[in-house]
C-alpha positions in Angstrom: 27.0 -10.7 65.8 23.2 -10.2 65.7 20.2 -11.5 63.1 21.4 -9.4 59.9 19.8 -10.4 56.5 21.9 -11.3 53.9 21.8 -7.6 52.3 22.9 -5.9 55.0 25.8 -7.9 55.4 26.9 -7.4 51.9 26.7 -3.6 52.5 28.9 -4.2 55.6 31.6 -6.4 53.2 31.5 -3.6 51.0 32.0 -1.0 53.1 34.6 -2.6 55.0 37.0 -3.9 51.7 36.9 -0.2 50.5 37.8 0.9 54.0 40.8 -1.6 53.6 39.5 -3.3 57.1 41.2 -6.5 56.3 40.1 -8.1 59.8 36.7 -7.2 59.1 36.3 -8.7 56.0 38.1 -11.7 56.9 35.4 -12.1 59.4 33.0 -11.9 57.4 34.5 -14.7 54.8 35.1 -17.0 57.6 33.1 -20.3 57.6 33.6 -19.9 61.6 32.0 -16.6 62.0 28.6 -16.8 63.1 26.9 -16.0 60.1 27.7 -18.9 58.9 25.5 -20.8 60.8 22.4 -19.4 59.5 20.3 -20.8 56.9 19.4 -18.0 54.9 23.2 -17.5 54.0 23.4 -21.2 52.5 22.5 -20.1 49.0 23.1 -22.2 45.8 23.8 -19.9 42.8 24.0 -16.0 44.6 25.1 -14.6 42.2 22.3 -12.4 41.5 21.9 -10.8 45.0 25.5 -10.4 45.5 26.2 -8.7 42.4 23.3 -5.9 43.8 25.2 -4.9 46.3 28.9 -6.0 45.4 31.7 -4.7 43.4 34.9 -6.2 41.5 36.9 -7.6 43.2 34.8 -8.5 46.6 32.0 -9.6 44.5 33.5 -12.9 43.2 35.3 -13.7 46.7 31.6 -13.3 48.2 30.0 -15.6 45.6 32.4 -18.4 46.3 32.3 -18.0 50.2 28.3 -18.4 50.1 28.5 -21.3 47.7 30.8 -22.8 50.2 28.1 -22.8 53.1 25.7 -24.3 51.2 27.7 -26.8 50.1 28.6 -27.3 54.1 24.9 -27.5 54.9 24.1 -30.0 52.8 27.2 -32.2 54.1 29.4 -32.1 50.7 32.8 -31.5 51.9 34.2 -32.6 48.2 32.1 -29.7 46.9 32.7 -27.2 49.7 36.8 -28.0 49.5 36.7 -27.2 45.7 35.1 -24.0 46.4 37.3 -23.0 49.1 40.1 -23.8 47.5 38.9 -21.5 44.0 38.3 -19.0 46.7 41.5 -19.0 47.8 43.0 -19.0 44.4 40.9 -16.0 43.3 42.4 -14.4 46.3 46.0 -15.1 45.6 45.6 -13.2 42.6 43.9 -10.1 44.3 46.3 -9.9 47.1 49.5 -10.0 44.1 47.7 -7.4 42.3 48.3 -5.2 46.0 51.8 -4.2 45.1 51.8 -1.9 47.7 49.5 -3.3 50.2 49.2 -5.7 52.8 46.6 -4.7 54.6 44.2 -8.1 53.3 46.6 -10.5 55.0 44.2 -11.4 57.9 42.0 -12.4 54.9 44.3 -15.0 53.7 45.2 -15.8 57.3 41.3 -16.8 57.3 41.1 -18.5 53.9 43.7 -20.3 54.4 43.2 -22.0 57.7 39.5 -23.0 56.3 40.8 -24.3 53.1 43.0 -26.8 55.6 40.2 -28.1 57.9 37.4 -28.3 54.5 40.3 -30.2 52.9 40.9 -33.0 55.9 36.8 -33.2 56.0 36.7 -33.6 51.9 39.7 -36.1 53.3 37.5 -38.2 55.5 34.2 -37.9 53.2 36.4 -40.1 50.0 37.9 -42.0 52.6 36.0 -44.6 51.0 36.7 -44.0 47.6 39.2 -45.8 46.2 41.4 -42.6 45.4 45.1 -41.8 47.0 45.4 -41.2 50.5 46.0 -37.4 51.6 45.7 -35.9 47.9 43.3 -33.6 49.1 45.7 -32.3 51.5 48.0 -32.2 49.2 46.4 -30.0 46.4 45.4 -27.7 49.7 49.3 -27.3 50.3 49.6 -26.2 46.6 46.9 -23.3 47.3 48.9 -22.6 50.2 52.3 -22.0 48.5 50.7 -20.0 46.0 49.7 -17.5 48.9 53.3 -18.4 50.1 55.5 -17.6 47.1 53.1 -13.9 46.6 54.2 -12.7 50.7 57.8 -14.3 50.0 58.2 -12.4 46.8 57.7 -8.3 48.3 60.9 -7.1 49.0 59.5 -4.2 50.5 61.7 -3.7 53.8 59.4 -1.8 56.2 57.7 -4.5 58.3 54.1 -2.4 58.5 54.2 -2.6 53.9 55.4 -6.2 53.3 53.3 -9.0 52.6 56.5 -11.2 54.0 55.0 -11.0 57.7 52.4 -13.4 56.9 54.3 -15.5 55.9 55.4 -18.0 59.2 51.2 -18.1 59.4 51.3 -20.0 56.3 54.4 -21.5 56.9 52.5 -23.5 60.2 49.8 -23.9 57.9 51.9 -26.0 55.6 53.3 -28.0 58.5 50.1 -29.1 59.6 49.8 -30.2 56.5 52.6 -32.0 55.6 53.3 -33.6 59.2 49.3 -35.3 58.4 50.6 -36.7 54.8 53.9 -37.3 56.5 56.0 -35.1 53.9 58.7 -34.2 56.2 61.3 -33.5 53.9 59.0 -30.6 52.1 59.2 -28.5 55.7 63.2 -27.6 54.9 62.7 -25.2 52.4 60.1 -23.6 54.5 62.6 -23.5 57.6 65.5 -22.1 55.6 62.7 -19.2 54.4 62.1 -18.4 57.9 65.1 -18.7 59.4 66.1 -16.2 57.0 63.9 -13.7 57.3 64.5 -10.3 58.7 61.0 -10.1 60.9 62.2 -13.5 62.4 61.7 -11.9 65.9 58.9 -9.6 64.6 56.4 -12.6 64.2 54.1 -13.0 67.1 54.6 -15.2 70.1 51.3 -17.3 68.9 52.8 -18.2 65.7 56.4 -18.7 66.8 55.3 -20.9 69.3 53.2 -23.1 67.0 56.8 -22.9 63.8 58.8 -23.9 66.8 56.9 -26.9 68.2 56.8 -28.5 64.4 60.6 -27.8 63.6 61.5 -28.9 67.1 59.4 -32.5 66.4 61.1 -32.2 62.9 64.3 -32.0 64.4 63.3 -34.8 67.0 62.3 -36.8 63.8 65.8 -35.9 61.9 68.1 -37.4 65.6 68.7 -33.8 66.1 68.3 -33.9 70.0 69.9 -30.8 70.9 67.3 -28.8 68.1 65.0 -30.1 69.0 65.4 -29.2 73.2 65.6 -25.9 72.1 62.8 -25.5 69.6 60.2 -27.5 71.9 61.4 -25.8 75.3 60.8 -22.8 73.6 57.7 -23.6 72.4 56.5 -25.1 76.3 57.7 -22.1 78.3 56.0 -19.5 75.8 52.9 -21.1 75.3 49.8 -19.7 78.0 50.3 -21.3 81.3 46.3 -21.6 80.8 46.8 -23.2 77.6 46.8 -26.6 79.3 46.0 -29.1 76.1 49.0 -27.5 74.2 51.3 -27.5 77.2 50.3 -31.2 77.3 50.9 -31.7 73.3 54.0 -30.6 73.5 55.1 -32.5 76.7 54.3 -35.5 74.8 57.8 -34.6 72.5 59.5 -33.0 74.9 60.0 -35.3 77.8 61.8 -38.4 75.6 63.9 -35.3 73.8 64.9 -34.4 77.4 65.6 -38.0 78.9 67.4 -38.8 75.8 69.6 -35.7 76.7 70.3 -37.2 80.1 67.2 -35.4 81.8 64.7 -37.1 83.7 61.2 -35.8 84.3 59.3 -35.2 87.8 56.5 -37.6 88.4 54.9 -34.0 89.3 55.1 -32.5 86.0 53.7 -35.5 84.3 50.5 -35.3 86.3 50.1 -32.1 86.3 50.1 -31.9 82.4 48.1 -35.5 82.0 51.0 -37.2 80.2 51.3 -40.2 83.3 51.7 -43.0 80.4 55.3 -41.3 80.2 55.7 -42.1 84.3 56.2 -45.7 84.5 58.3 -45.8 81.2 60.8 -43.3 83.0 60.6 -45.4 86.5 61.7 -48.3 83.9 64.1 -46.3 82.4 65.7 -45.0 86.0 65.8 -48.8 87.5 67.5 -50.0 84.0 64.4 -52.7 84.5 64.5 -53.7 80.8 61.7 -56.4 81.3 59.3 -53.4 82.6 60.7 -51.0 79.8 59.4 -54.0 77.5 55.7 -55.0 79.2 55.3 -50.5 78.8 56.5 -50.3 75.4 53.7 -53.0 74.3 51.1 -51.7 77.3 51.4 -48.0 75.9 52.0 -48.9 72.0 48.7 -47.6 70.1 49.4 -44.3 72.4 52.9 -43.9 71.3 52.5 -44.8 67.8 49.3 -42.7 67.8 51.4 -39.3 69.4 54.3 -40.5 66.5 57.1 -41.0 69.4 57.3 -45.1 69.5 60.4 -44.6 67.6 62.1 -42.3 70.0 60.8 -43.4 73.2 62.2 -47.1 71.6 65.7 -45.5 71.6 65.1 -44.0 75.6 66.1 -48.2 76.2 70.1 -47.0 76.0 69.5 -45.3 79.0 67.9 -48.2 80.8 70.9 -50.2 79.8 73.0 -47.2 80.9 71.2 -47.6 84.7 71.7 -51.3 84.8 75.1 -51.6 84.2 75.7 -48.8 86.6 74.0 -51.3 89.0 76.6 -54.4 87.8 79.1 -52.0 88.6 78.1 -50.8 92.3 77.4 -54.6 93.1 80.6 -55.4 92.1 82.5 -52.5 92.9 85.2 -52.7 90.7 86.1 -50.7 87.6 86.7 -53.9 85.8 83.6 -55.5 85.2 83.3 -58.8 82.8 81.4 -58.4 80.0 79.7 -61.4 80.9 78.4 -60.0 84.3 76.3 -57.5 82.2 75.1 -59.8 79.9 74.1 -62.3 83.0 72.1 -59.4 84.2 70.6 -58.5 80.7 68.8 -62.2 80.9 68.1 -61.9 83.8 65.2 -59.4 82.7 64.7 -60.7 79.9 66.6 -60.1 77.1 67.5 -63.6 76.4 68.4 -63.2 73.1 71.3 -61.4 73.8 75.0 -62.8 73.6 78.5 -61.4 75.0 79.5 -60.3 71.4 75.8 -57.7 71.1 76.5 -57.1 75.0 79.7 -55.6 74.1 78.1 -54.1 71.1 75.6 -52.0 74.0 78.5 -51.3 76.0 80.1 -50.0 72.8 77.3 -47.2 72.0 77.4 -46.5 75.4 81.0 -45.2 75.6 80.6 -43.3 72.3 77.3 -41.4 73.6 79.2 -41.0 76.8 76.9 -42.3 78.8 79.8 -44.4 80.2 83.6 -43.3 80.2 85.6 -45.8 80.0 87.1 -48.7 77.4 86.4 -52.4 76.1 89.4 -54.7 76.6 88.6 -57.4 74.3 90.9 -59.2 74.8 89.8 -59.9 78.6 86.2 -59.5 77.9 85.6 -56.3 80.0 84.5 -52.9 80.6 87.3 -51.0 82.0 85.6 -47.9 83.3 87.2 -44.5 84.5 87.8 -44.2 88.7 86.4 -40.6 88.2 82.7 -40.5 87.8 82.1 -43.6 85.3 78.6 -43.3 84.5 78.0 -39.4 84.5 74.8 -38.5 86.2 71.1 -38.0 84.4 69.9 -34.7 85.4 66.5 -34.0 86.7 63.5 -31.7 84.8 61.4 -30.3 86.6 
């Protein structure tokens, strides 16, 4: 976009909303267009000038979007999010007033996604303020489902009429949302919505990709493994092969989903997508060294609790004990092996604290994950484990 003074650009909005160009106008209420960066379109009370050249319903949306960037430049994120977020509201009304219309969706699309990022900077800015923690987010979710509820509500059936096709945009809106203010549990409803939609498949790939690889860490969240492989395999194998930082983002869930399915990533594929912190957790994991799997879990904590996976990749330490009884068992090459023989080797590196009765507890979950086949006899205190492929093998990702 070149220089344009502030009236010419109202004649463009103008002309564009009663030209129903909904991707023009939405451009030109973005606070990431370029416009926004220029001074003389930070005005205080615009009313006056705007009203020249403006019309119902454009008019009031334009006002607020002006007041917004000069609440920006002057640094008040409280101000600009409250502004935004009438904005929006205003809008909502205007786009359920469209009975018959969709054609303003990439307007909400861009309202939307601006109310988000002004609400986590209004966020940060009473950080300070001793107010509760994400309720800025949380009145931006509220916005959201407004626009939500309007595109869920037309029942119109022909996919180029019904508002209902944006609705997985705000859908991934409201995940980023709730997964910040750690509201899991309001994400179901949203997933039943889309899961039942008819234009399921008629979404694009950008914003299936982004639905699947939030229900897939949902479901990885929930101990639904299997979901979760499917969601967030999806979501890696569609996403650009250029798009190297997403790739890597959703590595980060997708390799302790894998292992914990029995499949073991390639040193190769960890490099190549900058998630090596994950490559001497599974060397740990593949020796069944539980004193390494330990010294990692501390080493790489702040990163793992920071990515939200410390829990999972906590529960990859089956496997490890999986491995090192598998080694017990080719040492002493039998298919009776004392309990105590495991436990001997679990102080050995370090767990200490462990006793027979907990030892057979591990071999216990073991057998019912069927990461062992076989049986406790207690009353022998030992594994008895089948002659036919006892510890069925880990398969490798690559």
């Amino acid at each position: 976009m070149t220089f344009m003074s502030v009236a010419h650009y109202l004649q463009l909005v103008e002309r564009y909303w009663r030209s129903q160009d909904g991707a023009k106008v939405a451009s030109f209420l973005s606070l990431r267009h370029e416009h926004a960066g220029y001074a003389n379109y930070h005005i205080e009370s615009p009313e006056g000038i705007v009203e020249r050249f403006l019309t119902a319903p454009i008019d009031e949306l334009v006002i607020l979007h002006l007041k917004c960037l000069f609440a920006i430049s002057q640094s008040d994120y409280l101000s600009a999010y409250n502004i935004q977020s009438n904005l929006t509201q205003t809008f909502t009304k205007i786009l359920q007033s469209q009975k018959e219309e969709n054609w303003s969706l990439p307007i909400m699309y861009v309202l939307c996604l601006d109310l988000r990022l002004l609400a986590q900077l209004a966020e940060n800015q009473r950080s300070g303020i001793n107010e509760k923690p994400g309720e800025m987010l949380e009145k931006a979710a509220e916005c959201l489902m407004g626009c939500f509820r309007v595109c869920a509500a037309d029942n119109r059936s022909a996919e180029e009429d019904t508002k209902r096709i944006g609705m997985l945009a705000l859908v991934n809106q409201l995940f980023k949302v709730y997964f910040r203010i750690n509201k899991l549990h309001l994400c179901k409803p949203l997933i039943r919505a889309i899961e039942s939609s008819p234009f399921k498949e008629s979404f694009s790939l950008s914003q299936q990709i982004t639905y699947r690889y939030f229900v897939g860490r949902k479901a990885m969240f929930d101990s639904d493994y299997k979901v979760a492989d499917e969601y967030l395999t999806y979501a890696f194998e569609n996403c650009h092969k250029l798009s190297k930082k997403n790739k890597t983002l959703i590595l980060i869930y997708l390799v302790p989903v894998k292992m914990l399915l029995g499949y073991i990533p390639s040193k190769e594929v960890l490099e190549k997508y900058d998630v090596i912190q994950l490559w001497d957790l599974v060397q740990a994991v593949c020796q069944g060294n539980l004193k390494a799997f330990d010294e990692i879990m501390e080493k790489h904590e702040t990163f793992f609790i920071k990515c939200g996976i410390y829990l999972i990749v906590d529960k990859l330490k089956i496997i490890a004990y999986r491995n090192l009884f598998k080694k017990v068992y080719l040492i002493l090459n039998t298919h009776q092996i004392p309990i105590e023989a495991l436990q001997t080797a679990l102080v050995y590196l370090g767990q200490t604290d462990v006793d027979l009765d907990e030892t057979e507890c591990i071999v216990a979950n073991l057998i019912y994950e069927g990461k062992i086949k076989g049986y406790i006899s207690h009353q022998h205190r030992k594994v008895v484990v089948s002659k036919q492929n006892p510890f069925p093998p880990l398969t490798s990702l690559s």
